[in-house]
N, C-alpha and C positions, 0 to 999 in steps of 0.2 A: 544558394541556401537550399536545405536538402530540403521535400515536402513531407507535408506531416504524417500521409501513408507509407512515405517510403520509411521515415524512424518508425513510424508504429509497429511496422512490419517488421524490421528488423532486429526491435527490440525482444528480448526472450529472459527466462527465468535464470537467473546466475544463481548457481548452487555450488560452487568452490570459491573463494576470495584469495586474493594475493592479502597479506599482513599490513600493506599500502594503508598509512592512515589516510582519512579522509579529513583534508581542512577545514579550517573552519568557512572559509568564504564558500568554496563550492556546498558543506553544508545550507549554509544557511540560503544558498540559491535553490536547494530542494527545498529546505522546508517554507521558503515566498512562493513558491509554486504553489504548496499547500494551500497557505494563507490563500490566497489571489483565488482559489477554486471555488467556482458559484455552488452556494448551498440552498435551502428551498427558506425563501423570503432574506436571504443574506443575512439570516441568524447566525452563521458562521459556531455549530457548537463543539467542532474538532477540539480537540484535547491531545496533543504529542507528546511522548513523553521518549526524551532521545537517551537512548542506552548504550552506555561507551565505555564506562570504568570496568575493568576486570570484575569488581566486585558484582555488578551488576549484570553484566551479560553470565558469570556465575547463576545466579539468580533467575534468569532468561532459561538456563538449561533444564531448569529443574520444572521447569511450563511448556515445554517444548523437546522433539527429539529437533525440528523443523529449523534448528539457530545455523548452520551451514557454517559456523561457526568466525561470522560477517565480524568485522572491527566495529561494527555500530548498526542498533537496530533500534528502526522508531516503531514504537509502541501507537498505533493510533486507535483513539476512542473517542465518544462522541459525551457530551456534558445531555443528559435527556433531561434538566430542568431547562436547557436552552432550547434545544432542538424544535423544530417545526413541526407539528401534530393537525393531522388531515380529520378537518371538521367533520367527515360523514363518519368515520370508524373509528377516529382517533388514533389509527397507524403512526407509527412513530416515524420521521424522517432522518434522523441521527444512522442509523446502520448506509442507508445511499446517500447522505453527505457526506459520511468519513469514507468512502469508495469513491468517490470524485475526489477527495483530497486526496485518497492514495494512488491513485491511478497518475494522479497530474504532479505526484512526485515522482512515482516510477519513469515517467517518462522526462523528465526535467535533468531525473540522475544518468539518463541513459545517454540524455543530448552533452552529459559531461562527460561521459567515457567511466561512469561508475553507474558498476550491478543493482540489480535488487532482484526479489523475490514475493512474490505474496503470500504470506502464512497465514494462514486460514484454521490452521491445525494445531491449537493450542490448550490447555487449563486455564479458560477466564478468572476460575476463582482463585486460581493459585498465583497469576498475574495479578490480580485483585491485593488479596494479604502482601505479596510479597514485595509490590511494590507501591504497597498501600494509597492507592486509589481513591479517591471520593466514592462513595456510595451511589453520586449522581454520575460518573463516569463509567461506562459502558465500552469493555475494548470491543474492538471491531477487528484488526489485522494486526501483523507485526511484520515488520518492513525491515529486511536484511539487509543491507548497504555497507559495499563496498567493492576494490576494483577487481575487475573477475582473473581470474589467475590463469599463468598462460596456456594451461590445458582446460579451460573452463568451456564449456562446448553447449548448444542449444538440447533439448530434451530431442531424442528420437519424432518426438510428435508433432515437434514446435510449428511446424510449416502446415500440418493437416488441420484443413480448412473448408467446413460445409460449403456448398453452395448457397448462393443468397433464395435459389428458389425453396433449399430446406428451411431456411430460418426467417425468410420473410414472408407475410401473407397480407393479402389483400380480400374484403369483401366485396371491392367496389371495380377494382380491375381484375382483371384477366390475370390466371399463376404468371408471373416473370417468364 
């Protein structure tokens, strides 16, 4: 069984898609991924909203140049009437549970041999109306999936990697 650094590691941003549809079974083994993802007090408030029909990834473009133009993109948003809210500022915890659910699908589609991407770079509102949304749903990312096509290649940068002594610190020990 491979270890969970070695997949983390090797998994990277797919930005071309083969037309390969995506089944339903190995769907729905990304999105139990989802599910299954610890959120803060297991309010679980993710909201996916999966995009597959012609019509609707139409719809996707017009919020996005970022669709890489994947056979299916989940839409993830977090419910903020559910969501966990920190009693001293009342910070909302919906934006980092829906990034633990998509991180732990990213990596779920990757141990299947199917892409994804993180789009970060979208029109909320226009996501919002156009695929009319609750009011109480809040997107967070849109999640490109599907199988990477045969020239689909890692970013130039993929591997550039700080040291742990740039991104970690300590008050109490000694720099790394």
């Amino acid at each position: 069984m491979e270890s969970f650094l070695n997949l983390a590691s090797r998994r990277y941003s797919v930005r071309k898609f083969s037309d390969r549809p995506i089944d339903k079974t190995t769907l729905d083994l990304i999105l139990e991924a989802g599910r299954i993802a610890p959120t803060a007090c297991n309010f679980q408030p993710q909201r996916i909203l999966v995009i597959e029909s012609d019509e609707a990834r139409a719809k996707l473009r017009d919020c996005t140049a970022s669709h890489f133009d994947a056979p299916l993109v989940l839409l993830v948003c977090y419910d903020q009437t559910v969501s966990w809210k920190r009693k001293f500022d009342g910070a909302d915890g919906g934006p980092v549970d829906a990034s633990i659910v998509t991180t732990q699908m990213m990596l779920q589609a990757f141990e299947l041999g199917v892409g994804s991407t993180w789009v970060g770079s979208f029109d909320p509102q226009k996501v919002r109306t156009l695929f009319k949304l609750p009011e109480n749903y809040v997107p967070i990312a849109l999640l490109p999936l599907g199988y990477p096509a045969v020239d689909a290649v890692p970013s130039p940068r993929h591997t550039l990697r700080e040291p742990l002594e740039n991104t970690v610190f300590s008050n109490v020990f000694p720099k790394r």
